[in-house]
N, C-alpha and C positions, 0 to 999 in steps of 0.2 A: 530412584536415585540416579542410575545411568540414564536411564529415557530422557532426562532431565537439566541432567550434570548439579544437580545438587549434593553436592559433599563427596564428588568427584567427576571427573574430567565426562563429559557427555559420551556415549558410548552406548550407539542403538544394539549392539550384537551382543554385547554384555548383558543390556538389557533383557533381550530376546529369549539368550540363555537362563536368566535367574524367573521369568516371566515362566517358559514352557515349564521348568521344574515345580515351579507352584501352580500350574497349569495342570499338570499331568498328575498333581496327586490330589483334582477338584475343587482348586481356589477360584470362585466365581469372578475375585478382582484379576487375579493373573491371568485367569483365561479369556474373558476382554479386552484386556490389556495386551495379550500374544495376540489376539485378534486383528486389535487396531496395525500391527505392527504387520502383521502379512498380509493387509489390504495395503498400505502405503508402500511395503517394501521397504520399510525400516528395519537396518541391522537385520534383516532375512531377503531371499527374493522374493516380489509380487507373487504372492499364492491365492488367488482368492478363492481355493474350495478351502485349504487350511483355514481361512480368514472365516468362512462362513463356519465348519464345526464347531471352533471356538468359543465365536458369538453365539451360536445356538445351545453350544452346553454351557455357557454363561448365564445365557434365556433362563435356561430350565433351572437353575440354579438360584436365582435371586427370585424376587417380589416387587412390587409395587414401581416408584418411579426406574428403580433399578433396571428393572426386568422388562419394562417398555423401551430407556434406550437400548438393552441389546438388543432385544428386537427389530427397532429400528434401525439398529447400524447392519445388521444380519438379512434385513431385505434389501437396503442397500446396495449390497456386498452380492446377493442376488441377483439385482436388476443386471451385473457387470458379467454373469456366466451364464453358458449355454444348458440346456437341460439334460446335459450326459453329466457336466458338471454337478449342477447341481442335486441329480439324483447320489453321486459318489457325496456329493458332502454329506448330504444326508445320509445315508448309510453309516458313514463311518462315525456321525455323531449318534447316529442310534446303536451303534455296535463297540461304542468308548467303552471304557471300564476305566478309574483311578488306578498308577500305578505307585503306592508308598515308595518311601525312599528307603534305600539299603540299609542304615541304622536301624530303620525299625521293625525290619524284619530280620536283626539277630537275633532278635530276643526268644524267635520261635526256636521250638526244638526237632529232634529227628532228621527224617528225612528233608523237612522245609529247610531246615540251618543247611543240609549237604547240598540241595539244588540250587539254593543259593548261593553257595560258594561255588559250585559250578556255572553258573550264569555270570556273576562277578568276576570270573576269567575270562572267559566268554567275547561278555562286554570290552576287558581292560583290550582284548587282542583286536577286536571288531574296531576299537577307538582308533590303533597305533599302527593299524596296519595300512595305511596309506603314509605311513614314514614322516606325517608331520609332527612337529614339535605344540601346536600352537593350542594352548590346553587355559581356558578360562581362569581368571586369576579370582 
């Protein structure tokens, strides 16, 4: 919708943002998708080891025609880094784990509901502490 500007105003950082969040909890489209966006440098800076995790836990993720173009957008994205790069991308996409979203981990109880409300402050102070306002709509 933002990447786009279909049914609103085009907006690559919005995009970036609702992207990494369906990214990071193992959506094989959003994590192509954040992919394509930190090889271009759209609405993020040019990251291309970001760019490669992405597309490689997208890789692993899909099948068939799917899972050949990550692939090939992911050697791509390759050919553009040195091999200190490349070994960090890899790494950190073999060392990913999905992280759920905060609603759905209230449902836990115990001690998970208390560490997570301590993380969830955590977070809200880690957000606000560079004094800006500028909070995704």
């Amino acid at each position: 919708m933002y990447q786009y500007g279909r049914g609103a105003a085009q907006n690559y950082a919005l995009a970036a943002y609702w992207y990494r969040r369906g990214a990071e909890q193992g959506n094989p489209m959003a994590q192509h998708l954040l992919g394509l966006l930190f090889d271009k440098g759209l609405g993020v800076p040019t990251n291309h080891v970001a760019a490669h995790v992405w597309l490689s836990l997208a890789a692993s993720r899909t099948k068939g025609a799917e899972h050949e173009d990550n692939v090939r957008l992911r050697d791509a994205v390759a050919s553009k880094m040195s091999f200190g790069q490349l070994y960090d991308a890899q790494y950190l996409a073999q060392s990913w784990a999905p992280k759920p979203e905060l609603p759905a981990l209230l449902h836990r109880k115990g001690n998970a509901r208390r560490e997570l409300a301590r993380l969830a402050h955590r977070t809200i102070a880690l957000d606000f502490n560079d004094g800006s306002t500028n909070v995704p709509e």
